[in-house]
N, CA, C and O atoms as a GROMACS GRO file, in nm:
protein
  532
    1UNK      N    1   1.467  18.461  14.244
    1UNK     CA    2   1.585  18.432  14.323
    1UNK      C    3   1.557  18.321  14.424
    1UNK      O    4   1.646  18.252  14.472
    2UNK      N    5   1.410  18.307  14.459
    2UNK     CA    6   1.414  18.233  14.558
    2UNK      C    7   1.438  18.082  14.489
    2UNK      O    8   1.514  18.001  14.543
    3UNK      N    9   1.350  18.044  14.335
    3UNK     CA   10   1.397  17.956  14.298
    3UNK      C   11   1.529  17.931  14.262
    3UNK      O   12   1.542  17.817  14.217
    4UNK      N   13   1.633  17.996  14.265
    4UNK     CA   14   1.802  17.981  14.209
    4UNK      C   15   1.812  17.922  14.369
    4UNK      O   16   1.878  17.819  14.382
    5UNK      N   17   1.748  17.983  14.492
    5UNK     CA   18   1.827  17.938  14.613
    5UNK      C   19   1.798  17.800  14.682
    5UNK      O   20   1.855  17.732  14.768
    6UNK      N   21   1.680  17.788  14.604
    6UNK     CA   22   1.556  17.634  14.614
    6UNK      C   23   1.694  17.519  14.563
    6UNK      O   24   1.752  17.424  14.615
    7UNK      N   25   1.702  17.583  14.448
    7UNK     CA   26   1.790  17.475  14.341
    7UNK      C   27   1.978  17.418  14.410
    7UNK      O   28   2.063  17.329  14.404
    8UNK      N   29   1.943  17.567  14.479
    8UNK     CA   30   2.153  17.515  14.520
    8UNK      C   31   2.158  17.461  14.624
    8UNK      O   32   2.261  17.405  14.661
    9UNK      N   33   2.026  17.466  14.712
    9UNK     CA   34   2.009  17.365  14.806
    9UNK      C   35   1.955  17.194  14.778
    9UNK      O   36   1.948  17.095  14.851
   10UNK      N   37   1.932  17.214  14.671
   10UNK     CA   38   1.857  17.051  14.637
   10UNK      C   39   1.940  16.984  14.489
   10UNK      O   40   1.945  16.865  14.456
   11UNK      N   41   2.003  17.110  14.414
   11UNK     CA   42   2.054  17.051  14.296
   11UNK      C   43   2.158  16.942  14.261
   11UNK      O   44   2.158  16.864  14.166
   12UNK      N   45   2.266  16.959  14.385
   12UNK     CA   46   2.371  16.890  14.414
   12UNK      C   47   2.323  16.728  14.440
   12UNK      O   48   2.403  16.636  14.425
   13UNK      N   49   2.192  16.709  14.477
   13UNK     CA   50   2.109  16.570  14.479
   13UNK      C   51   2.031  16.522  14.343
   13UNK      O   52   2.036  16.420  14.274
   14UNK      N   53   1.949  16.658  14.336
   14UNK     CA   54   1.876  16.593  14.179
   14UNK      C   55   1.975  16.592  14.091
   14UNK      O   56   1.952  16.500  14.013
   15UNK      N   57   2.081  16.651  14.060
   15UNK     CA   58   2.196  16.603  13.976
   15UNK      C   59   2.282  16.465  14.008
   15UNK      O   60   2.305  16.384  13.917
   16UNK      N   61   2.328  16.444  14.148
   16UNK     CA   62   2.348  16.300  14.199
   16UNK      C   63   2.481  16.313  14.208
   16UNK      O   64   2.538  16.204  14.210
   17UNK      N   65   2.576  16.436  14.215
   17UNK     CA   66   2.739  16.412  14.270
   17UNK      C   67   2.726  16.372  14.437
   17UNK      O   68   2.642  16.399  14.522
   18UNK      N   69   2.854  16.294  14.438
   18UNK     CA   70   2.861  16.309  14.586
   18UNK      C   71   2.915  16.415  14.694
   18UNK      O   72   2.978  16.518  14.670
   19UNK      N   73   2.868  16.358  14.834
   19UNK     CA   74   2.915  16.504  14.893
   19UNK      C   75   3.092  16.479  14.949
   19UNK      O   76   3.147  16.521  15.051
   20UNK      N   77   3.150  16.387  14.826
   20UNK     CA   78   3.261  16.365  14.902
   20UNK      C   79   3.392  16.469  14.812
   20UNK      O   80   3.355  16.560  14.738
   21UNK      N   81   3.489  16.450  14.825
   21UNK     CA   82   3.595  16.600  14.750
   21UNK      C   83   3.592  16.537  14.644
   21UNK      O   84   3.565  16.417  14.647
   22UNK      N   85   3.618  16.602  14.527
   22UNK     CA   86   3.623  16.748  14.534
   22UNK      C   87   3.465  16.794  14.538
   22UNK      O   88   3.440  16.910  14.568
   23UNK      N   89   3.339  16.686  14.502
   23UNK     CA   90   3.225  16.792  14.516
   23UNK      C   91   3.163  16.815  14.618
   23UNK      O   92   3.050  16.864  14.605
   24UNK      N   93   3.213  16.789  14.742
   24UNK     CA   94   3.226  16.823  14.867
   24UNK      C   95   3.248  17.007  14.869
   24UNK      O   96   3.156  17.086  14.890
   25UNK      N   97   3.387  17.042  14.842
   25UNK     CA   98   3.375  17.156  14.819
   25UNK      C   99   3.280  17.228  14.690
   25UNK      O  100   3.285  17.350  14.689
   26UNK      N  101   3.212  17.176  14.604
   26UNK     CA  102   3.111  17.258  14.496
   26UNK      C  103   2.978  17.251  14.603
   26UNK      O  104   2.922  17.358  14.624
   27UNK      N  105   2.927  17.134  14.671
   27UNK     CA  106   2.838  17.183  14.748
   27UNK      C  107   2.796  17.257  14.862
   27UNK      O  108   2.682  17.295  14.888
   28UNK      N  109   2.975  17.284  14.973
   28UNK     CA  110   2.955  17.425  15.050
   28UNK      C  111   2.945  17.521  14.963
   28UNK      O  112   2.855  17.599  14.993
   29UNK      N  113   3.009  17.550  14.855
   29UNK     CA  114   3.019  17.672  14.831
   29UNK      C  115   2.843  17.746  14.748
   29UNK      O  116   2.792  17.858  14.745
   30UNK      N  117   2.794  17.583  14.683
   30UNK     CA  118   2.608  17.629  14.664
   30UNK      C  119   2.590  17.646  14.749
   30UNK      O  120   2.539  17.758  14.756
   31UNK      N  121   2.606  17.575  14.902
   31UNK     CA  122   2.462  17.647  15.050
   31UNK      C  123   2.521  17.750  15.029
   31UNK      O  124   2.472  17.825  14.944
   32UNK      N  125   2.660  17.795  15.106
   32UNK     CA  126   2.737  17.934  15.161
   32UNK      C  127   2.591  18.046  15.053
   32UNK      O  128   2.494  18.102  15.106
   33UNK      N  129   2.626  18.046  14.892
   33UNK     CA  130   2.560  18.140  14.806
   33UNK      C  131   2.423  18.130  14.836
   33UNK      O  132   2.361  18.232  14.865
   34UNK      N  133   2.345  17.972  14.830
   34UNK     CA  134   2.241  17.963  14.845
   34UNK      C  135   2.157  18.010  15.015
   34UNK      O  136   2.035  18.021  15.031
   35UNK      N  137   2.216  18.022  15.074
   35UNK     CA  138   2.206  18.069  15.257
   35UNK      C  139   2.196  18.231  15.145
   35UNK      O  140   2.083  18.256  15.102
   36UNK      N  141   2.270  18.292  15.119
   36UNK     CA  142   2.306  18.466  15.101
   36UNK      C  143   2.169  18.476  15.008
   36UNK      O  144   2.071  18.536  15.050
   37UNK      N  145   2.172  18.422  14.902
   37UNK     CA  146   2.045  18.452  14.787
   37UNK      C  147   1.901  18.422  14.854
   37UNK      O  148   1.811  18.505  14.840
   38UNK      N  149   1.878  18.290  14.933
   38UNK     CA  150   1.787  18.316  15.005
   38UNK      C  151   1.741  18.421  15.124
   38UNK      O  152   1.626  18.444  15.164
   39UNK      N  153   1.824  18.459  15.153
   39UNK     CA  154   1.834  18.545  15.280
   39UNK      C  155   1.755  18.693  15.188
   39UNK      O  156   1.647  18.744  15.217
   40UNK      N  157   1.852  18.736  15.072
   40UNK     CA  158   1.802  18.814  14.995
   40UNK      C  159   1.691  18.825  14.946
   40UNK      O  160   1.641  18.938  14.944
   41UNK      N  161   1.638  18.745  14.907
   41UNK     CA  162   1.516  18.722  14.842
   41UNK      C  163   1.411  18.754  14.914
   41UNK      O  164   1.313  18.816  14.870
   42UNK      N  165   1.426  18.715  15.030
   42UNK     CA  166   1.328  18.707  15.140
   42UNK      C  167   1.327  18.860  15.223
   42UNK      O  168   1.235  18.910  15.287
   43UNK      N  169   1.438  18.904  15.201
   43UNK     CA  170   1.458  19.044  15.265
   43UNK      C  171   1.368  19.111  15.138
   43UNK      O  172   1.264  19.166  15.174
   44UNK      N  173   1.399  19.113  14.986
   44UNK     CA  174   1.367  19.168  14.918
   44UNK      C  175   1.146  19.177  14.893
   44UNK      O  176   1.063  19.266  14.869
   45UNK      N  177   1.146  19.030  14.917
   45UNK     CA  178   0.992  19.035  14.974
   45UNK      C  179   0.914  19.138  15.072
   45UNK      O  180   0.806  19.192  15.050
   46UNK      N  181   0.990  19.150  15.175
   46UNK     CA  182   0.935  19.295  15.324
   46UNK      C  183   1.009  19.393  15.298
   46UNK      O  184   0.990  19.475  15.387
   47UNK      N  185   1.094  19.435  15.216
   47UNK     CA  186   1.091  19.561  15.173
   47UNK      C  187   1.171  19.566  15.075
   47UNK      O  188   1.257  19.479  15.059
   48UNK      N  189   1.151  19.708  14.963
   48UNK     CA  190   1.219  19.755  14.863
   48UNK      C  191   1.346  19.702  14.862
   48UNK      O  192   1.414  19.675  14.962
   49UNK      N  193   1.392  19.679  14.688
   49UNK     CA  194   1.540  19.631  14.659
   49UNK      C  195   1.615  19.740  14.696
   49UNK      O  196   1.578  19.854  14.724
   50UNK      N  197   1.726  19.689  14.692
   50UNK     CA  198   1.817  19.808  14.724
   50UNK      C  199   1.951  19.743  14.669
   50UNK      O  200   1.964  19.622  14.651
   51UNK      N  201   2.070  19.858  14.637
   51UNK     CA  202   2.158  19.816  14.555
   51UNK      C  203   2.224  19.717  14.653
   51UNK      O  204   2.224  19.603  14.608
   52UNK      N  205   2.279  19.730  14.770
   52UNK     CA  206   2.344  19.626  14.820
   52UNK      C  207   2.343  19.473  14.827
   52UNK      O  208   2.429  19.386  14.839
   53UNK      N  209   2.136  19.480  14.809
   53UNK     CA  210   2.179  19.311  14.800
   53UNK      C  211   2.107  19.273  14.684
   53UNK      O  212   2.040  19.169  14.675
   54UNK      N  213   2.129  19.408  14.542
   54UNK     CA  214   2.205  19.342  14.405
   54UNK      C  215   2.306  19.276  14.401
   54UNK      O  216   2.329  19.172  14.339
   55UNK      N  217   2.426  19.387  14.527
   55UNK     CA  218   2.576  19.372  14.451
   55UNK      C  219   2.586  19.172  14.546
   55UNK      O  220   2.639  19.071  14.500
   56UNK      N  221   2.513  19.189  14.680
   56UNK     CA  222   2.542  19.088  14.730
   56UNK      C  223   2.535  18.970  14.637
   56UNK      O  224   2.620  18.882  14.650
   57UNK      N  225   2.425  18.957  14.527
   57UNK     CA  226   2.367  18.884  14.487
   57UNK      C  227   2.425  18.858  14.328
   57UNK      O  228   2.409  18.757  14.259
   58UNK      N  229   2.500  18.987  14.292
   58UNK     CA  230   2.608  18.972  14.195
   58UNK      C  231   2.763  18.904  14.279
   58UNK      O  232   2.824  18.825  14.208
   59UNK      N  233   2.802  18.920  14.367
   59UNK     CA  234   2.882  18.847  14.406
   59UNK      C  235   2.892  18.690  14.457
   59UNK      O  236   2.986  18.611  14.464
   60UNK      N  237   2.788  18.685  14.479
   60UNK     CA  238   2.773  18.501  14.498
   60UNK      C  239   2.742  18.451  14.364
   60UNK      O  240   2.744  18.331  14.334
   61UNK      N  241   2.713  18.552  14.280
   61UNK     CA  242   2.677  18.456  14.174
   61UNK      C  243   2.853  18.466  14.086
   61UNK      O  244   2.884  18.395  13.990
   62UNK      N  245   2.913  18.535  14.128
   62UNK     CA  246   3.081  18.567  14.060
   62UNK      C  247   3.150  18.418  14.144
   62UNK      O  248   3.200  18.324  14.081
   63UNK      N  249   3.137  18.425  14.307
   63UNK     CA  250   3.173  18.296  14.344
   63UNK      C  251   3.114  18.189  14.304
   63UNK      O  252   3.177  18.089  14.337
   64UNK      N  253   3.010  18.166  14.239
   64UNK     CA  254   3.020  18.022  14.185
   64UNK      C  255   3.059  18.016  14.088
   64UNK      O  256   3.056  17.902  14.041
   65UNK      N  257   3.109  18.108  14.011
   65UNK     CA  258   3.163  18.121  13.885
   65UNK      C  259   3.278  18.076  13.889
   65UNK      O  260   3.305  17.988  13.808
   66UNK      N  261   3.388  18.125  13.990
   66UNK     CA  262   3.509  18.110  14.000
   66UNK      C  263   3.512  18.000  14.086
   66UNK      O  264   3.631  17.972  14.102
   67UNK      N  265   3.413  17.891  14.175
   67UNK     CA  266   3.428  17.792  14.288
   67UNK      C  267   3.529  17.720  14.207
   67UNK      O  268   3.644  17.721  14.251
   68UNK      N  269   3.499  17.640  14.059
   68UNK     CA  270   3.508  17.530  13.988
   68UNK      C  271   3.689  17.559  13.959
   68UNK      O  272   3.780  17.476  13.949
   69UNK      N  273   3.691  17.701  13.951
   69UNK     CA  274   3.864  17.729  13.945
   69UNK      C  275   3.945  17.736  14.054
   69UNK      O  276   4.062  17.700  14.058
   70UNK      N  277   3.876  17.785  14.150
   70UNK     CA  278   3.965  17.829  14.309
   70UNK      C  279   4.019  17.681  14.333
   70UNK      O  280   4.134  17.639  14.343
   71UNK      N  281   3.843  17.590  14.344
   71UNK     CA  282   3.871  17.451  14.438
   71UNK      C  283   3.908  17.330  14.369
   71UNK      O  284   3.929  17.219  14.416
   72UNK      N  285   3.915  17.377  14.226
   72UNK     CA  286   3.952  17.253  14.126
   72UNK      C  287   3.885  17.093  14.146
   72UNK      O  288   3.932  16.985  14.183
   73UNK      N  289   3.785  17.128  14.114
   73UNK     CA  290   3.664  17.030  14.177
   73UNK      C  291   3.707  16.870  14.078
   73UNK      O  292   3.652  16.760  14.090
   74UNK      N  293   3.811  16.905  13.994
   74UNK     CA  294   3.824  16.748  13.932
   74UNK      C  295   3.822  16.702  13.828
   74UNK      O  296   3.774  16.789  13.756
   75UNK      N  297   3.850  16.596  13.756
   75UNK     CA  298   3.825  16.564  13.627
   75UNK      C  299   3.719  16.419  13.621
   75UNK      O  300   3.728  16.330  13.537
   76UNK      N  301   3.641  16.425  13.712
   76UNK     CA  302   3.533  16.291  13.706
   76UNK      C  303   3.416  16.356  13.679
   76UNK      O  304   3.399  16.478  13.677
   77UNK      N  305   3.316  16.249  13.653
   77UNK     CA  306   3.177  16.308  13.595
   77UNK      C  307   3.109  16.327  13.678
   77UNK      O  308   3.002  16.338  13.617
   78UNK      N  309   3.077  16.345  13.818
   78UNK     CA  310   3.052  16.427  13.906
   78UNK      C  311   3.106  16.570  13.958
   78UNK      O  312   3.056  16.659  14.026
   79UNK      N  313   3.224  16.551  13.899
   79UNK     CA  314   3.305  16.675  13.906
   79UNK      C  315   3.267  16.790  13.791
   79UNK      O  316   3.254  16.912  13.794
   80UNK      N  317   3.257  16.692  13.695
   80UNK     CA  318   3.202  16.770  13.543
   80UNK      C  319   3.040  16.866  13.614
   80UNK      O  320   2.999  16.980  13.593
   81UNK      N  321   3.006  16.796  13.667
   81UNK     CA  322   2.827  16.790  13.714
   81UNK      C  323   2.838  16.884  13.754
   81UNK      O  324   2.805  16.984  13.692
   82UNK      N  325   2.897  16.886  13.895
   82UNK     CA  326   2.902  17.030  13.969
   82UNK      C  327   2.967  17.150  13.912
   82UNK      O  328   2.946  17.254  13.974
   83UNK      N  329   3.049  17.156  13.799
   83UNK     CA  330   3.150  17.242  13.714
   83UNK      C  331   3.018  17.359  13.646
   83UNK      O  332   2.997  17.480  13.641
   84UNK      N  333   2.947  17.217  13.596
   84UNK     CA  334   2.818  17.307  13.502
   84UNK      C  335   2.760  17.384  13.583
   84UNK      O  336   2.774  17.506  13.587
   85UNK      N  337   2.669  17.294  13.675
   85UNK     CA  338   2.569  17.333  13.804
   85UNK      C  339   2.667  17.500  13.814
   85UNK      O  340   2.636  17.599  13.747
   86UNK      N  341   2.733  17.498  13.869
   86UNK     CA  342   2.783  17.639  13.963
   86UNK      C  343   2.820  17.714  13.822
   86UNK      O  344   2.782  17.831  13.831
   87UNK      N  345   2.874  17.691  13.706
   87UNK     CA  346   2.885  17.786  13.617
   87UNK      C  347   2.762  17.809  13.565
   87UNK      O  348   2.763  17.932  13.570
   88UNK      N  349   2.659  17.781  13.518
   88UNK     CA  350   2.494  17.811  13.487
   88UNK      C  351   2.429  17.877  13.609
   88UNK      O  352   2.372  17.978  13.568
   89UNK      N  353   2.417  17.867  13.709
   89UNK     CA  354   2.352  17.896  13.824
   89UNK      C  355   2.445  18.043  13.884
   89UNK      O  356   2.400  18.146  13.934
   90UNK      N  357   2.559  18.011  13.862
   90UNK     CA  358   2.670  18.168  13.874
   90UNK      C  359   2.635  18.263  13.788
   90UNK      O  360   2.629  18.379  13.829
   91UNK      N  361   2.605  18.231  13.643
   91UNK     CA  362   2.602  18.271  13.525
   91UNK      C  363   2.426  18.367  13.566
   91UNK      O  364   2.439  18.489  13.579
   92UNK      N  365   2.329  18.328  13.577
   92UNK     CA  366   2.219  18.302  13.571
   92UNK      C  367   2.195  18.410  13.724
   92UNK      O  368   2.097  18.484  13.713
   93UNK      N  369   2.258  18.422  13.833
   93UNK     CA  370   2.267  18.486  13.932
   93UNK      C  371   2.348  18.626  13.910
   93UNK      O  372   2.325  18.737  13.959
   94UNK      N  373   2.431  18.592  13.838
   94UNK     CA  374   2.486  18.729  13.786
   94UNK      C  375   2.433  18.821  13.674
   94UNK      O  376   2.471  18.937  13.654
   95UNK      N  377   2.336  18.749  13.601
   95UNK     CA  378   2.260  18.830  13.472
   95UNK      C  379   2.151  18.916  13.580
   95UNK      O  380   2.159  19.037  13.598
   96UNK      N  381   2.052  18.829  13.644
   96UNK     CA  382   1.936  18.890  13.725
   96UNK      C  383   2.007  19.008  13.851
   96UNK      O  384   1.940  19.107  13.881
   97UNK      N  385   2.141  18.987  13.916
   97UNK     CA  386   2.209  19.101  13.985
   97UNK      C  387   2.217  19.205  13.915
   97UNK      O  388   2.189  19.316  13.960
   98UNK      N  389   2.263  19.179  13.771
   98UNK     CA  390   2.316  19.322  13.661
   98UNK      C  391   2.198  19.363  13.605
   98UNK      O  392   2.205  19.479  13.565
   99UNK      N  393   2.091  19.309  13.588
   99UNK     CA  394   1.933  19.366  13.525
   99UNK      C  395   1.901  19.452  13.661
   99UNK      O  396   1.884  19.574  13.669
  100UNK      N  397   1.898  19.371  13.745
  100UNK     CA  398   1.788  19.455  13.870
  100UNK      C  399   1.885  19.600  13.887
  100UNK      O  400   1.825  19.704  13.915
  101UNK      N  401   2.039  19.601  13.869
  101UNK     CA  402   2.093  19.727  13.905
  101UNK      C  403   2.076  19.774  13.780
  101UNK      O  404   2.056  19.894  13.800
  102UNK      N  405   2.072  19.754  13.655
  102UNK     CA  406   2.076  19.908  13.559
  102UNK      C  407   1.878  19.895  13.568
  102UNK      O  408   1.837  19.977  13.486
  103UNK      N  409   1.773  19.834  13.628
  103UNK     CA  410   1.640  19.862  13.607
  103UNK      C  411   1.648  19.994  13.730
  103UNK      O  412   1.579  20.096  13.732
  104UNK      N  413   1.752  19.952  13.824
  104UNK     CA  414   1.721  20.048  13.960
  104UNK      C  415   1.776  20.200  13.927
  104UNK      O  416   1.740  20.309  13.973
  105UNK      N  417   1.900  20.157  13.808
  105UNK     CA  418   1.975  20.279  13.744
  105UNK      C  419   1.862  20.380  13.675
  105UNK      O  420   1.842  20.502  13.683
  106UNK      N  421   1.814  20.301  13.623
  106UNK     CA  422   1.712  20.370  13.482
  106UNK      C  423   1.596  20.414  13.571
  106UNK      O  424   1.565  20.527  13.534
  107UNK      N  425   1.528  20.379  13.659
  107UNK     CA  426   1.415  20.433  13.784
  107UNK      C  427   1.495  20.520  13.842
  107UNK      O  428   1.469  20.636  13.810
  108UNK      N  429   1.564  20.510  13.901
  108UNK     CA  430   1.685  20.609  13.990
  108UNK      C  431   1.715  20.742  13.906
  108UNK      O  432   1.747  20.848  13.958
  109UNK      N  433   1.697  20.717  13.738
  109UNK     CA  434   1.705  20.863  13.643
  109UNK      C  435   1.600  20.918  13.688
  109UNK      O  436   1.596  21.018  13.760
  110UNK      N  437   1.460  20.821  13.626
  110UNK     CA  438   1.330  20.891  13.593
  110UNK      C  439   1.301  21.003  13.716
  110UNK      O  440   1.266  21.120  13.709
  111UNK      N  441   1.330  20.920  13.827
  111UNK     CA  442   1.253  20.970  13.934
  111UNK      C  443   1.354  21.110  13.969
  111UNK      O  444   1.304  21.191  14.047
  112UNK      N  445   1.444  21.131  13.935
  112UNK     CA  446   1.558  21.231  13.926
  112UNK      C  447   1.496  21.348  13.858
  112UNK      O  448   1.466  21.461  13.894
  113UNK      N  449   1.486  21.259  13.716
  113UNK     CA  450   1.419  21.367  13.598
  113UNK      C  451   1.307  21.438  13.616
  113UNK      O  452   1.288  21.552  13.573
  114UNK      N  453   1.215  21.358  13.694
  114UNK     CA  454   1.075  21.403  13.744
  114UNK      C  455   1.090  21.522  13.861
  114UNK      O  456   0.997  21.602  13.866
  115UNK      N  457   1.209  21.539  13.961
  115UNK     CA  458   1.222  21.575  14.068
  115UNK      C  459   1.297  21.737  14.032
  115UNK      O  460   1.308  21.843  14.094
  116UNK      N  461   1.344  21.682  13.879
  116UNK     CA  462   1.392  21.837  13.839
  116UNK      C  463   1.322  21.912  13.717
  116UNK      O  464   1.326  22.020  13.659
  117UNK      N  465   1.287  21.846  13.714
  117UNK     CA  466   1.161  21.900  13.571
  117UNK      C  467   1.187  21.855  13.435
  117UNK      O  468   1.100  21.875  13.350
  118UNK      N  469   1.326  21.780  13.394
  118UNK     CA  470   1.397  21.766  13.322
  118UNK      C  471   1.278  21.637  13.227
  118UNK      O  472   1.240  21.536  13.286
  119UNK      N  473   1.249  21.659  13.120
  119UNK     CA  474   1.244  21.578  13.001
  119UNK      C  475   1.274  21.471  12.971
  119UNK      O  476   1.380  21.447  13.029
  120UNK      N  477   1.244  21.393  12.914
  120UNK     CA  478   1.322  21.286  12.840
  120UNK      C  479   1.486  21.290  12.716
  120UNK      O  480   1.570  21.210  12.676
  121UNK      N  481   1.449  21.446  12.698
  121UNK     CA  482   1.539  21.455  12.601
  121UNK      C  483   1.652  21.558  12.674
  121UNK      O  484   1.768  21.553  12.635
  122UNK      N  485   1.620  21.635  12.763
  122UNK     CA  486   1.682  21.711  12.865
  122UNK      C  487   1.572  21.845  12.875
  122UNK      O  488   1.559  21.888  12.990
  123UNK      N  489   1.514  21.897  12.798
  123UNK     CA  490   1.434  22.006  12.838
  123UNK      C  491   1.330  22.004  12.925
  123UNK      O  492   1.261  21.905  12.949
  124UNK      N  493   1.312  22.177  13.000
  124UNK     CA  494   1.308  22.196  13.072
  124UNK      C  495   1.113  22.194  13.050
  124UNK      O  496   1.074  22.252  12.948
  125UNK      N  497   1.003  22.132  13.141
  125UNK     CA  498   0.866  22.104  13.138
  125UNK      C  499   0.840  22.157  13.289
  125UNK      O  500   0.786  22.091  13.378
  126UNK      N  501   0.897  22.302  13.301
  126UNK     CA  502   0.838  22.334  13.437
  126UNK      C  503   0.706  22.409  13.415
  126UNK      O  504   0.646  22.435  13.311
  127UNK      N  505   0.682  22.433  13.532
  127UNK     CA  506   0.505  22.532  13.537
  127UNK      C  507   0.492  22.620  13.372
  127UNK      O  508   0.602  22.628  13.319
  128UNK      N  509   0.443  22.647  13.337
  128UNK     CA  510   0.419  22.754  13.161
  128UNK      C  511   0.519  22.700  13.072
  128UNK      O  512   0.532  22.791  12.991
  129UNK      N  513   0.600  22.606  13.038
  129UNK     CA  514   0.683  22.576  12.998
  129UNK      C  515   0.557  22.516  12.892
  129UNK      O  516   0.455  22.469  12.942
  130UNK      N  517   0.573  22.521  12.771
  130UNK     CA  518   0.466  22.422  12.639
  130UNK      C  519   0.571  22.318  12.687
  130UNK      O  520   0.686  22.342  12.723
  131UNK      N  521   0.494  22.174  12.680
  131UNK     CA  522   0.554  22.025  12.658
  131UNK      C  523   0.563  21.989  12.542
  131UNK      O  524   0.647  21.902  12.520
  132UNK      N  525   0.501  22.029  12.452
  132UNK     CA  526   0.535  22.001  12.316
  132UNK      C  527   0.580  22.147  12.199
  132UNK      O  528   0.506  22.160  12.102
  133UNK      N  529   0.656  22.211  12.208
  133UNK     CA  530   0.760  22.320  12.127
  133UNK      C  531   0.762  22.306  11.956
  133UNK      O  532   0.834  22.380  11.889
   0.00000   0.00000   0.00000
């Protein structure tokens, strides 16, 4: 994540639109996400993920998805530029939000399953219980 937040701060240059309208508005709306994903990332470094700044991190990546429709960034080839940029980088921010929540889903079972004695298949592996029947 920290590299997606590296990129929405510098991409809008190594790609070469200007910062004038419409990709004026495609490049607030990379810092605005890129400020939130970095912020995240860096939180996520000093301590454990946590679902909120999945969902945070699924939602900035939904706003750059939708920037290119809200702000109608244009029909020029800088406009095209930034269209891609925020739909790949939206796209790409929203896959790694939806992995990290069903990896936290699927840990969030185990450690459930473990806490009740419960199996993989649902049976019960308490104290004298055979593990294999």
């Amino acid at each position: 994540m920290l590299l997606v937040s590296f990129w929405l701060f510098v991409g809008a240059r190594v790609i070469g639109y200007p910062f004038t309208e419409p990709s004026g508005d495609a490049h607030l709306a990379e810092i605005l996400v890129g400020v939130v994903v970095f912020l995240v990332a860096v939180a996520r470094l000093v301590r454990p993920r946590g679902r909120g700044s999945d969902l945070l991190v699924l939602v900035g990546g939904s706003c750059l998805i939708a920037a290119p429709y809200l702000f109608g960034y244009g029909d020029t080839e800088a406009a095209d530029a930034a269209r891609v940029n925020d739909l790949t980088v939206g796209s790409v921010l929203v896959l790694l939000a939806a992995l990290s929540l069903a990896l936290a889903a699927r840990t969030q079972r185990r450690v459930g399953n473990a806490l009740t004695g419960e199996g993989a298949v649902g049976e019960h592996i308490g104290p004298g219980a055979d593990p294999h029947p």
